[in-house]
N, C-alpha and C positions, 0 to 999 in steps of 0.2 A: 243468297247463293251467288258466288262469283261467277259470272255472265263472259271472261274469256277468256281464250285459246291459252291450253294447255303445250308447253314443249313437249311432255313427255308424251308419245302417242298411245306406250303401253299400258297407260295409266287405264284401269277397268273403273266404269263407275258403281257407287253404291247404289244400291235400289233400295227406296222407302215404298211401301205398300201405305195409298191413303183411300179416303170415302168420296165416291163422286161429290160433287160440292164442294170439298174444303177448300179450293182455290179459289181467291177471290183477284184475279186477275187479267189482264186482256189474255185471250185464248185464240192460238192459230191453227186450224187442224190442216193436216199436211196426210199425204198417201205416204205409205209403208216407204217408199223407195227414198225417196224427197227426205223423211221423216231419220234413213238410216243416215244417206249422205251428210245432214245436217248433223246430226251427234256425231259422226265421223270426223269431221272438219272442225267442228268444237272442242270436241273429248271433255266434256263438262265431267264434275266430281259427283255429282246424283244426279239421279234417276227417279221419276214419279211414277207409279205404277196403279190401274184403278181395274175391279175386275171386267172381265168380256175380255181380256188380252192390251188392254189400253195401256199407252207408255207416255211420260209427256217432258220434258225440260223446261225448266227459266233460264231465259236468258234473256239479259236488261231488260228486266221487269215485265218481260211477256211469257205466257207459257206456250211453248210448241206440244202439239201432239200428238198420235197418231194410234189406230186402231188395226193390230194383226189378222183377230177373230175371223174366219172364215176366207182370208182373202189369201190366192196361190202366190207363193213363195217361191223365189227358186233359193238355190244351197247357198250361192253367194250372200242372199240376205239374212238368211237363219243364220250361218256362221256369224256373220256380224252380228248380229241379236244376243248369240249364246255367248261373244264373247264381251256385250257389253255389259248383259243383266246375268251371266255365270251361275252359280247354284239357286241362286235367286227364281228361275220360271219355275221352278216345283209350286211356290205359294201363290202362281198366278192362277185363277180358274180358266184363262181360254181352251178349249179341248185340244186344239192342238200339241200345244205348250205340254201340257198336262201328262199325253201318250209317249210322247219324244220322251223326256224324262223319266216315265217308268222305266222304258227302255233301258237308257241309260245308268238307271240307279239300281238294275237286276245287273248289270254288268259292272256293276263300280267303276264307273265312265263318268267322267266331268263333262264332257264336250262332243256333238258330234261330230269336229273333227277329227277326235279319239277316237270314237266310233268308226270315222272311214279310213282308220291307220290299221283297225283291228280286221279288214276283211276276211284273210283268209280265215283267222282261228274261228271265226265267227263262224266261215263257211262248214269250218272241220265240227263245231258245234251242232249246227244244223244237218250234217252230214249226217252225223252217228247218233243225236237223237238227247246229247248229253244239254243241249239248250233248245229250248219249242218258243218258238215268238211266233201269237195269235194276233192277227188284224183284223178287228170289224167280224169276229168270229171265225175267218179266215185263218189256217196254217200256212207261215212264210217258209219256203220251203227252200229261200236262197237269199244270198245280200242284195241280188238284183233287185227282186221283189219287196225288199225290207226297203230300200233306196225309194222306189216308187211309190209305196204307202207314203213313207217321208218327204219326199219333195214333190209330187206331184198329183197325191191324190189328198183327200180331208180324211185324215183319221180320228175319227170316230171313238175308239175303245180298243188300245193295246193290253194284251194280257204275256208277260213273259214268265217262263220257270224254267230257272238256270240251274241245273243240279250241280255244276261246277262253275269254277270265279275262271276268270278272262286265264289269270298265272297259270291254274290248272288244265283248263282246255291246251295252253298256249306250250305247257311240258308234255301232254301226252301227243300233241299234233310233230315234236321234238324228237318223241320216242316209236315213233309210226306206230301207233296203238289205232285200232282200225275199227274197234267195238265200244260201242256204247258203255254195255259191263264193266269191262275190262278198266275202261279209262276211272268209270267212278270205284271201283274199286281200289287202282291202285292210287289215286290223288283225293279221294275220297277216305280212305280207310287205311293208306299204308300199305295197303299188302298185294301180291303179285298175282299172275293166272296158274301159276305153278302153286301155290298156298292152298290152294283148293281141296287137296289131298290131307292136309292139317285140320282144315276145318269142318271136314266132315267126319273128326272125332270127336267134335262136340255139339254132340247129339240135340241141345237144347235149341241150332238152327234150324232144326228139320223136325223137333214135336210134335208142329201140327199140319205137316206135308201127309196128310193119310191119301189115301189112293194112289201114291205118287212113284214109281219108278226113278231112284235117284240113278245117276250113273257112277257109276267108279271113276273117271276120267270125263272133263265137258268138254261138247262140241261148241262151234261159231259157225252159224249159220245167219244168214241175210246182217252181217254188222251187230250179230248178238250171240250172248254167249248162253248156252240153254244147258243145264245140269242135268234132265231128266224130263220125262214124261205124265202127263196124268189123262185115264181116260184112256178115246181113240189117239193116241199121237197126238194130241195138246202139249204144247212144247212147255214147259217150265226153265223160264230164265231164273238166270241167275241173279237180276234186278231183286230177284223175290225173297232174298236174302239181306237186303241192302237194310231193311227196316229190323231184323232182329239184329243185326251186327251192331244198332243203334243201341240196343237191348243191353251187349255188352261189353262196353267199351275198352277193354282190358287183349278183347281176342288179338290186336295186333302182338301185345307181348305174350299173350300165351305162345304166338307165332313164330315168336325170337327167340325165345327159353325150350321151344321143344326144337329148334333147329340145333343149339348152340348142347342137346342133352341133359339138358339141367331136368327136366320132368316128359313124361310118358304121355301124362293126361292130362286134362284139365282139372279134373279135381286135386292133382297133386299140386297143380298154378295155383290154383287157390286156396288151397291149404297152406302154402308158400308165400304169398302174397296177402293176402290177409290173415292171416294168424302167425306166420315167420317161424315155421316149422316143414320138411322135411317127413316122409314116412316113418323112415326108423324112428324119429323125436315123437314122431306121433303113437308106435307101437309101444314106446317107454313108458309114454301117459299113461298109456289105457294101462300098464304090468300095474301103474300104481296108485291107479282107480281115482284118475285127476282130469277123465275127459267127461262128461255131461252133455244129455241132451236135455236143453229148457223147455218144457211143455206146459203152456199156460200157468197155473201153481205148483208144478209138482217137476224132478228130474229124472232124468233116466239113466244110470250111470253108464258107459261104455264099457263094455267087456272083450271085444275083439271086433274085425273089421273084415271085409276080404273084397278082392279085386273083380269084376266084373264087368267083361268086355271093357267100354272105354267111361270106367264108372269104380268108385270105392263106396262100397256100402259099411255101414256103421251097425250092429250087433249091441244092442242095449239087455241090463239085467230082465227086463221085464219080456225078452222076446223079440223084442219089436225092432222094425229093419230102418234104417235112415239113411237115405241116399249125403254122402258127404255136403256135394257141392251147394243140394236145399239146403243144407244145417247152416252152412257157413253166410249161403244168401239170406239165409230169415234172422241171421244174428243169434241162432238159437244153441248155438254148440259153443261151449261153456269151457276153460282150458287154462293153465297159465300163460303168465305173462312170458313172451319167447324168451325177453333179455333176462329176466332172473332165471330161467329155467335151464338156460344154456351157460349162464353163469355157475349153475349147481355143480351142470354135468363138470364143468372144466376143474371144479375144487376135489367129488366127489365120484369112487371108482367105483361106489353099488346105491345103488338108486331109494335105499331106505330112505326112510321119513324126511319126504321134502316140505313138508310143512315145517316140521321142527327148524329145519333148515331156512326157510325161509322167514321165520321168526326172528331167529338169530341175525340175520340179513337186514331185517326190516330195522332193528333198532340196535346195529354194531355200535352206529354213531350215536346213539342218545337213548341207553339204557335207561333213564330215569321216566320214558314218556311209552310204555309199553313192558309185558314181563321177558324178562333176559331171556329164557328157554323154557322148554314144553314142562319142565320137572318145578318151575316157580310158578306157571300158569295154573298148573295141577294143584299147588300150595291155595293159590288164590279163589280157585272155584272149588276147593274144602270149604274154605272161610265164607264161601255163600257171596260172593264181593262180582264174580263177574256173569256179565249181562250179554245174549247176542238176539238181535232181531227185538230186543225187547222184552226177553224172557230170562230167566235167571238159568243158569247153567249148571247143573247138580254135581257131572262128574265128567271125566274126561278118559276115553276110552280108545287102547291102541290097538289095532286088529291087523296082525300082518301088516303090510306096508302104509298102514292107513289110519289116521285120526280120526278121533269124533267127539262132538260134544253130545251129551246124553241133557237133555232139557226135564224142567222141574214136571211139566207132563208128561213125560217120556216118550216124547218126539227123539227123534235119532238124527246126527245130519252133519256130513264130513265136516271138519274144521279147515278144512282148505280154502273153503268159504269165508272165512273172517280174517283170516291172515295173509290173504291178497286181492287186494290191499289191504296195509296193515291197519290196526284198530279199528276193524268192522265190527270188535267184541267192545264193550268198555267194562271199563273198571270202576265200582261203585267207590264216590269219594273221595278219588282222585285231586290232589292240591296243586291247580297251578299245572294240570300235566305232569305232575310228578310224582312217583310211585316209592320213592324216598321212604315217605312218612307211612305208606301203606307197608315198606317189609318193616320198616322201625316196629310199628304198632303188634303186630303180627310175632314179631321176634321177644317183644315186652308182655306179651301175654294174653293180648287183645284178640285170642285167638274164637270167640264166641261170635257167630257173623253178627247178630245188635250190637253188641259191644264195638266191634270194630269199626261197624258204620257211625255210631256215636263220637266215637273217639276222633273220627276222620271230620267230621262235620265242625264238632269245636273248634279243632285245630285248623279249619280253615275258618272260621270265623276269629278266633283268635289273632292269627294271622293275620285279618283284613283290617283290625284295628280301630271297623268303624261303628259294630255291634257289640255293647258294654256287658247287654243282659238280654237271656230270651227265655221267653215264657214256657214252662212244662208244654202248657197246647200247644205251641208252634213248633217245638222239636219233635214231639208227638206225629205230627202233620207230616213233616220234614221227612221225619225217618222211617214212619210208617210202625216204631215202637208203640206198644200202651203205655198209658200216662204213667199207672201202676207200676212197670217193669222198669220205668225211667226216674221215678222217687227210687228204687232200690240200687241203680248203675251211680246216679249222683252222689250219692249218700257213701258209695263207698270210696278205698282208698285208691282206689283203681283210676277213680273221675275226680278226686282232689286236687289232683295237679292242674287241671284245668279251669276249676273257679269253686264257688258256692254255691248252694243253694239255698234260699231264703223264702222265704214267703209264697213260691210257688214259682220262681224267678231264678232262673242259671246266671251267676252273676259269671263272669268270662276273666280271667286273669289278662294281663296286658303279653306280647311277644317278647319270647325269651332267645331268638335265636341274636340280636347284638350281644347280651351275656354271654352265650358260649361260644362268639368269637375274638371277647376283649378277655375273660379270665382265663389269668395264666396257672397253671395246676403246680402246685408241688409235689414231686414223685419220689421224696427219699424214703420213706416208708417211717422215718421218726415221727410216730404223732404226736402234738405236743399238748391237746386240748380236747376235752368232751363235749359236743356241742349237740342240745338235744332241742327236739325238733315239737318245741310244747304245745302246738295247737294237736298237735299227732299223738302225744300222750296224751293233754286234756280227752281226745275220743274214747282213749285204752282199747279200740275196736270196739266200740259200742256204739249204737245210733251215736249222730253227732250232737241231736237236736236233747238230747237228753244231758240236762245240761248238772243235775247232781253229781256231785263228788269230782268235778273237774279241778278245782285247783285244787283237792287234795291229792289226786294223780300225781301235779308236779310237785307238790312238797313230799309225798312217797318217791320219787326220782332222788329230790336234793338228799333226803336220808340217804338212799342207798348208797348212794355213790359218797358221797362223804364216809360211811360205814366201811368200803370197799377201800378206806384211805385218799380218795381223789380229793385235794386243798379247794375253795371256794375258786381259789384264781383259774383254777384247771375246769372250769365250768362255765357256759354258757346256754342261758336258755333262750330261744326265741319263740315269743307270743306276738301275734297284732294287736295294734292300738284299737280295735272294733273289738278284741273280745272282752273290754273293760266296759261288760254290757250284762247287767242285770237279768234281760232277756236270753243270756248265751250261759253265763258261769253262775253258781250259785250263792257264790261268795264273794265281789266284786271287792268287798275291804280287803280279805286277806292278799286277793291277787295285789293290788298295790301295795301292799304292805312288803312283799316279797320283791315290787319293783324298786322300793325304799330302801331295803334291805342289798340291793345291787344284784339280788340272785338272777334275775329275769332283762332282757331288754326288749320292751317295745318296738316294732316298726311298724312307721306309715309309709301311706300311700307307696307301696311298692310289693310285688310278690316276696312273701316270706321265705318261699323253699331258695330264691335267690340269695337272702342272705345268710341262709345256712350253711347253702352250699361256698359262696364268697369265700365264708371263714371257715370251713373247713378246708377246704380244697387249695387256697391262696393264701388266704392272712396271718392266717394260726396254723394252721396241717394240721385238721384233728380227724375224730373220730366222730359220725354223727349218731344218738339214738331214734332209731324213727321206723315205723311200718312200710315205710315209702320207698320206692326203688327209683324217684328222681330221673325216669325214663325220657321222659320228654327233653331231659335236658344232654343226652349224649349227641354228641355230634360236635364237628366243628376242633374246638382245644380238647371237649372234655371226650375220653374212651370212658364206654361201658366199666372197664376192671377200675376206673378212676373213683366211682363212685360205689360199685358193688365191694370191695377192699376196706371202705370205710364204714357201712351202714352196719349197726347194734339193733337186729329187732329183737322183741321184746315181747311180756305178757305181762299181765294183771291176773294174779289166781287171787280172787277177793281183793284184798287191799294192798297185797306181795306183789312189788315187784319184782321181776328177773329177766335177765336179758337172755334171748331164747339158745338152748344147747350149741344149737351150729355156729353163733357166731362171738362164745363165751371166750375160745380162745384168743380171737383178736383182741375181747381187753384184758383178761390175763395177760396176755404181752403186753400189752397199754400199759397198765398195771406195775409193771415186773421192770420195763424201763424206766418209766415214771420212780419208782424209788433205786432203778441204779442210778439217775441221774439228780436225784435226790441228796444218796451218799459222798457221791461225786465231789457235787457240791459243797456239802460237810466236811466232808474231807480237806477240800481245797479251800473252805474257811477255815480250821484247825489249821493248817498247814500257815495261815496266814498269822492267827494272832500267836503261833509260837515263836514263829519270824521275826514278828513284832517286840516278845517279852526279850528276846536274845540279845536282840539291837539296844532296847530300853536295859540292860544290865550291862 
């Protein structure tokens, strides 16, 4: 430590607090007086501090130092002390030290010479009662006496309680405020001695004043301000209010809002204030049965309300009375959101169904994550698909101004409930948050609630690209289907488009949705070609797995249509390279022999109904034969009429086939063009080798 003199005099030093002992250096001890001069005339950068009050310095390698503890002080040397060791004597234990600093630290006071700039406010404190400074068990009843505790006598044990800071005391002593009350009221709490009159409408300061004579108007008697009486003439201040105002920290703006006319009462402040509604908005609610009181499990809906003295009561279905401002305190009164509901009013000139409304609100931006309106919601809990709380939802019921879900128990319970905020319902099987696939499904036929859950599950596995094949037992599990009712969904034409099933194994077809945004459709309506869909005849609608008389199916096809005049070129059939399986067809030669024959083509590893559709719809324009309605594949290039325009379904009466009534005329047209463009042809061949003979003669 540098041992000398300082230029700067205001240089404050730092105080290190150490353990007697740690110094191992020559020691001079010096009286307090001696002890201040010498640091004075030094201004050394630290300070060594040990407890009992001891202070000490080095200086060239010797330590100076000196002991305060118990020894009289006059103010010149305490000021020097405070201002060399500064915030620092709080951490010293001498008593002295210790009391002086309370002092100071109830008053947010650095310094006693702060302390002796602040007398008078200090005195206005001690005056009115708004600051009590206790010595040695003693009440300081003046600065005089605060002065003498501190420089001349040994204190002992200060106790201070400042109900207000030095700025406060120092604005009311500004504003000649002459009462204790008064001052903590208005720099305590904001509000004036004329407010008084305000706050004795809210009853909740004065609940538990029983016996008490409040007055209309308060007196100020002896520097206090007394509201009323309790008893013989026992005065009650108005201090006695100071701790429920704590209660509720809001009453200054209640105080400004009923000056300024905005509300009557306090339950209107707080109805305004935390909930951001107005009466009339509040009478709106209850017309449209959207205000609720929360009672442990169960609610109580609101039915009307009425005003009472300086109080609004709340009228529940069941009877029962609710004071507003409880409801709102216990978080128990249940309501819309102000900003959508005021948002309603501003679009909407009768207040019917703000649910629906708010549906519609909930998801303007992103109809795909949520149902568009109350009448597609309605569509969805037919189809058995939506859930609220957990429970599936049977029906949806409109009564007067008011919605409701009807649950699979026959529990009852507003929908207002789940659609604010929105999707407190879900929707079983949802992809990705998106409801897309759910009306697609729904619109394609999927209209049986298993079914639909089935169809919705694939398609998100399908989808996900990373599950090939799943087990009957685990879609079983999944969907909550029996295994039984899940062989018979697979099996048929319905679940084709989504895979196989084999050995007890859903095998999954790969995602089809890049195909329907790279193929391009042709829309002339000239078809040019038959293109039949041969794993779909091999079935004839019969089990799949039944595997007799399948390739006589497609050789009864190639008849007919040959029969019906269609040339081999005008045909195409598409089988997979798996069904060249002993185990699948009965006749595995002839199938080849028909692929030798060119009548059939093979494809691998890729969905077949893709390359049906490819060449019909793209490559060739044709016409496809098939059971299959190709649903999963609209969207994107291809429209629904793209593919329903083209398909020839079809029966098997015994070994006959026939393409079914309704959709005969399309290939009579097929048919009918097919040989005008035939003659055409003919023609414009004739027309050519007469051309030819004329030139040649």
């Amino acid at each position: 430590m540098n041992g000398d003199k300082h230029d700067d005099k205001s240089t404050v030093p730092k105080l290190y607090l150490v353990s007697e002992g740690d110094e191992s250096l020559p020691v001079i001890t010096m009286l307090p007086h001696s002890f201040m001069e010498f640091i004075i005339d030094n201004n050394p950068e630290f300070l060594l501090g040990w407890g009992e009050g001891c202070f000490g310095v080095i200086y060239k390698n010797v330590l100076y130092r000196s002991c305060f503890h118990g020894l009289p002080l006059d103010s010149r040397i305490l000021f020097d002390f405070y201002k060399i060791a500064g915030i620092h004597v709080d951490e010293i234990p001498g008593l002295n030290f210790r009391s002086v600093m309370r002092i100071l630290k109830a008053l947010n006071l650095s310094t006693v010479e702060e302390l002796m700039s602040k007398k008078e406010i200090i005195e206005f404190g001690l005056k009115t009662g708004v600051l009590r400074i206790s010595v040695n068990d003693s009440e300081v009843e003046d600065f005089t006496e605060l002065e003498e505790f501190m420089f001349e006598r040994e204190m002992e044990e200060a106790v201070v309680d400042a109900k207000l800071s030095i700025e406060q005391m120092e604005k009311c002593l500004s504003e000649k405020v002459q009462t204790y009350d008064e001052c903590i009221l208005r720099h305590g709490y904001g509000l004036k001695l004329e407010d008084y009159s305000i706050l004795s409408k809210v009853d909740e300061l004065f609940s538990d004043f029983d016996g008490v004579e409040i007055y209309q108007e308060p007196r100020i008697e002896d520097n206090r301000v007394i509201i009323g009486e309790r008893g013989y003439r026992e005065p009650v201040y108005l201090s006695e209010l100071f701790s429920k105002l704590e209660k509720h920290p809001r009453i200054k703006e209640f105080v400004a809002s009923y000056k300024s006319g905005n509300v009557k009462t306090y339950d209107e402040f707080l109805l305004n204030v935390e909930k951001g509604y107005d009466l009339k908005a509040l009478s709106d609610l209850i017309s449209q049965g959207l205000v609720y009181v929360k009672l442990d499990s169960r609610e109580d809906k609101i039915k009307s309300y009425s005003k009472e003295e300086n109080r609004i009561v709340l009228i529940g279905e069941s009877g029962s009375r609710y004071s507003l401002r409880d409801t709102i305190r216990r978080k128990s009164l249940k309501l819309p959101l102000s900003v959508s509901y005021k948002k309603y009013l501003s679009r909407h000139n009768n207040y019917n169904y703000y649910v629906e409304w708010k549906m519609l609100d909930n998801v303007k931006y992103s109809t795909n994550k949520a149902p568009e309106n109350l009448q597609e919601l309605i569509r969805f809990v037919k189809s058995g698909i939506v859930k609220a709380d957990g429970k599936e939802v049977k029906e949806v019921k409109i009564e007067g101004n008011e919605v409701f879900f009807i649950f699979e128990n026959g529990d009852k319970k507003e929908m207002y409930h789940y659609v604010a905020p929105q999707n407190r319902f879900t929707i079983y099987g949802t992809i990705n948050n998106n409801l897309d696939w759910v009306r697609r499904f729904i619109a394609e036929g999927y209209k049986d609630k298993n079914a639909l859950k089935l169809a919705l599950l694939l398609k998100r596995y399908e989808m996900g690209k990373k599950v090939k094949k799943l087990s009957i037992r685990d879609i079983s599990r999944e969907t909550g289907i029996s295994e039984e009712q899940l062989e018979i969904y697979l099996r048929s034409d319905l679940f084709k488009r989504f895979g196989e099933l084999r050995n007890g194994f859903f095998y999954i077809h790969p995602d089809i949705s890049e195909f329907k945004k790279k193929v391009q459709v042709n829309r002339d309506g000239n078809y040019n070609v038959i293109v039949v869909d041969g794993r779909n005849v091999m079935r004839g609608g019969e089990d799949k797995d039944n595997k007799i008389g399948k390739v006589e199916r497609i050789q009864t096809v190639i008849d007919y249509l040959q029969k019906q005049g269609v040339p081999k070129d005008k045909i195409v059939i598409i089988v997979k390279s798996s069904d060249f399986n002993p185990h699948r067809v009965d006749d595995v030669e002839k199938l080849r022999e028909l692929e030798r024959e060119e009548w059939i083509k093979p494809v691998s590893n890729d969905y077949d109904d893709k390359v049906i559709l490819r060449i019909a719809l793209e490559e060739q324009n044709g016409l496809i034969i098939t059971n299959d309605n190709y649903g999963e594949f609209v969207g994107d290039n291809i429209k629904k009429e793209d593919i329903d325009d083209r398909l020839l379904k079809f029966n098997f009466r015994g070994k006959k086939f026939n393409i079914k009534r309704e959709d005969k005329p399309k290939f009579d047209h097929f048919l009918k063009m097919m040989k005008e463009k035939a003659d055409m042809e003919n023609k414009d061949s004739e027309k050519k080798v007469e051309k030819n003979e004329e030139e040649h003669e």
